[in-house]
N, C-alpha and C positions, 0 to 999 in steps of 0.2 A: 376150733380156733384156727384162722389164717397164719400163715406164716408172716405178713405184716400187724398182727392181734400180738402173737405171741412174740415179736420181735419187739413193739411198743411197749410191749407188760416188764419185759428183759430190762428197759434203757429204767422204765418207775422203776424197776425192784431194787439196779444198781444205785439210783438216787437216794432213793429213801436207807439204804443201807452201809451205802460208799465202796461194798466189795462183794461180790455174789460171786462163789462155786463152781463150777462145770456140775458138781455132784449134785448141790443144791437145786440146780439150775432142773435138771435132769426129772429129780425124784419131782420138782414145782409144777414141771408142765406135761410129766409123762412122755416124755420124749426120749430118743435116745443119747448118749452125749456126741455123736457124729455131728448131730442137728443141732445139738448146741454150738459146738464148736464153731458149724457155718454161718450160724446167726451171729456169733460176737464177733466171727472174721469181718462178717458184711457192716455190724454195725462200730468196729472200730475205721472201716473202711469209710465210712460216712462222718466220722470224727464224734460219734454220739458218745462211746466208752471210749476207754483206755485198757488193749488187751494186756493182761498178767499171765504169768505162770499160771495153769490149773484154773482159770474166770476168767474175773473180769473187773473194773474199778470204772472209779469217775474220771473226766478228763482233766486236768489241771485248771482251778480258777485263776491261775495268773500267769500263766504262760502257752500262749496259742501254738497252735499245730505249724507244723513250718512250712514255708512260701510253698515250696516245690512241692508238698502233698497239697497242699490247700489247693493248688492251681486243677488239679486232678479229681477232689472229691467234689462230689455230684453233677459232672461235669453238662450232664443232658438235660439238668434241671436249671442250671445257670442259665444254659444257652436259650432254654425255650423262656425265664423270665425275661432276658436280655430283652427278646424278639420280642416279646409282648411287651413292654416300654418302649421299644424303639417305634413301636407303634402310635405310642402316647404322645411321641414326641412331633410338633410340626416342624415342617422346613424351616428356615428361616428364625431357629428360636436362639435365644443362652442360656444356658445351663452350667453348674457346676457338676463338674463328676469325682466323685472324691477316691481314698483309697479303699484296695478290697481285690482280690479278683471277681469277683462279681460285674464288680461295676468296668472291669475291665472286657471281661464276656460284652459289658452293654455295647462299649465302646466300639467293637468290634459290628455288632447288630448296627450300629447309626454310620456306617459307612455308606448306607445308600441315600442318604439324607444330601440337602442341598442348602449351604449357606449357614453353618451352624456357628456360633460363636462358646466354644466350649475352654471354658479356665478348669484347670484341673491344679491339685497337687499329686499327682501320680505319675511317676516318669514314663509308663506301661502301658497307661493310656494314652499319655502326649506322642511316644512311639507309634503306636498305631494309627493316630489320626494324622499326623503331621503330613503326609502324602496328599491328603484332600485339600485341591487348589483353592475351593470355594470355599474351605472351614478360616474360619480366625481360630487359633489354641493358643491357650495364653495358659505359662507354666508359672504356679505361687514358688516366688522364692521362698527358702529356710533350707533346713536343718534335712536332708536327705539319708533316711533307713535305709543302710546295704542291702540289708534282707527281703526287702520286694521293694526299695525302689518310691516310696512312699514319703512326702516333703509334709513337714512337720516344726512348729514353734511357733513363739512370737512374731517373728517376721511374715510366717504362713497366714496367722492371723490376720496381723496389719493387712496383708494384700488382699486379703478375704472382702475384708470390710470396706472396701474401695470401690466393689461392687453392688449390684442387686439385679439379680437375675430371673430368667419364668421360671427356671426351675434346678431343683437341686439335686443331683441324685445320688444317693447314699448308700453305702452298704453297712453290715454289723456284725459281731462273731456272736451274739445270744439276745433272746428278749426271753427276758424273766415271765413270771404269771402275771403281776400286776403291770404288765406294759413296760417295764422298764427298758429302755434300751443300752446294753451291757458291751465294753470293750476291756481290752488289755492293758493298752496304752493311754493313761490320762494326756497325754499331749494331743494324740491322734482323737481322742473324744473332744478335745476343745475347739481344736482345725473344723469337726463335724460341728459343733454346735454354732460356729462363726456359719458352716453353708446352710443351717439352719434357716438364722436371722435372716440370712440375706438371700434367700430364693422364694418369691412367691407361691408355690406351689414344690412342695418335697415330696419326693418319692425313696421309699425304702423297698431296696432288693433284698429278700433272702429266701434263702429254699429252707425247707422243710426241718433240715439239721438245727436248723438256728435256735429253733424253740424247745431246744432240749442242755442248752451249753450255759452256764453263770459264769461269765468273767466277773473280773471284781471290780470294774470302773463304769461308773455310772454315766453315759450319755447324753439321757435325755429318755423321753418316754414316746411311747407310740402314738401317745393323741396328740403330737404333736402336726402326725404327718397329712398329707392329704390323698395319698394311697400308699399300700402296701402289696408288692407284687410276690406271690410265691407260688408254691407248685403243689402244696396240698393246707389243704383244710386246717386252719391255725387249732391248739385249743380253744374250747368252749369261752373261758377265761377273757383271752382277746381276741376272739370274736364277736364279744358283748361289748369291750371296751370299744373296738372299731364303729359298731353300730351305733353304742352313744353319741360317741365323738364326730360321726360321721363321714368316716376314712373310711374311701372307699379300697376294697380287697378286692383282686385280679389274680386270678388263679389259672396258673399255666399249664 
């Protein structure tokens, strides 16, 4: 067994049981507990567990990891999605870019881009583009989150809906097995489900981590999108959903 085999088998054991051992862990895969230890450093590092005393747990369904680690985890795997959507994207388009560091990485990647008309509600991304002469940024007013910077509510809405753009691009903290797409925040799911409607073509960013996390607020599902960019190989699960539905997956 790889050390990516047995670090996958680590995240199902903690699912299915909500709390696994260092001891347990140990005697399961014949390893020593050194090796264990560095497997749950690396996969709380990635935001898959939650490290404990002595294991290992699940991560919280209701309350996400916070700004300043999130900016950090997986940070090579953002960057190389970013670059592969920035690719997607032509000169000359509009877009929404919604909140996420993700989609903040993207924003970063479409700086060599020429003439973009990009609305965001992300103050993080408006930051980073606001320098490009040639861009139009157009910030959704509402209700602005301390915590990264992310505009939010009714009012976010309303200005959502005033639009309709080529494309959407979106990030998320989990996609469940049957497609679902999961966040924290029902306000911030609603803000997404407005760039939804109103982008002809939607693109969803996330790496790898994401298909292992159950927030508790429901999104929106995968068939909805029209590609999915990540960095390895989804589950079996939606990957059949994608192919049904005929969203096309871009792997970085």
């Amino acid at each position: 067994m790889t050390q990516q085999e047995r670090q996958d088998a680590i995240v199902e054991l903690v699912k299915r049981q909500g709390y696994a051992a260092i001891e347990q862990l140990t005697l399961h895969f014949s390893v020593t507990p050194q090796t264990i230890r560095r497997d749950l450093n690396a996969l709380a590092e990635e935001g898959l567990i939650r490290r404990v005393h002595g294991g290992a747990g699940l991560e919280s369904s209701t309350v996400n990891t916070a700004y300043s680690t999130r900016k950090t985890l997986n940070l090579d795997a953002k960057q190389r999605i970013g670059n592969l959507i920035a690719q997607h994207i032509p000169h000359h388009a509009s877009l929404f870019i919604n909140i996420g560091t993700s989609n903040e990485v993207i924003a970063e990647a479409l700086q060599n881009h020429r003439g973009l008309e990009v609305i965001t509600n992300n103050l993080n991304v408006a930051a980073t583009l606001q320098h490009k002469e040639d861009f139009n940024v157009i910030i959704a007013g509402g209700q602005v989150r301390s915590r990264d910077g992310g505009i939010i509510g009714e009012a976010t809405i309303d200005f959502i809906n005033q639009f309709k753009v080529d494309f959407g691009i979106i990030g998320i903290s989990g996609i469940d097995e049957d497609g679902s797409l999961l966040e924290f925040d029902y306000q911030e799911a609603r803000v997404a489900q407005a760039i939804i409607r109103n982008s002809r073509q939607v693109y969803l960013a996330a790496d790898h981590s994401k298909f292992h996390r159950n927030p508790v607020v429901r999104q929106g599902n995968i068939t909805q999108l029209d590609a999915l960019f990540t960095d390895r190989r989804p589950p079996d699960t939606i990957c059949q959903l994608l192919d049904t539905n005929d969203v096309a997956l871009h792997l970085a």
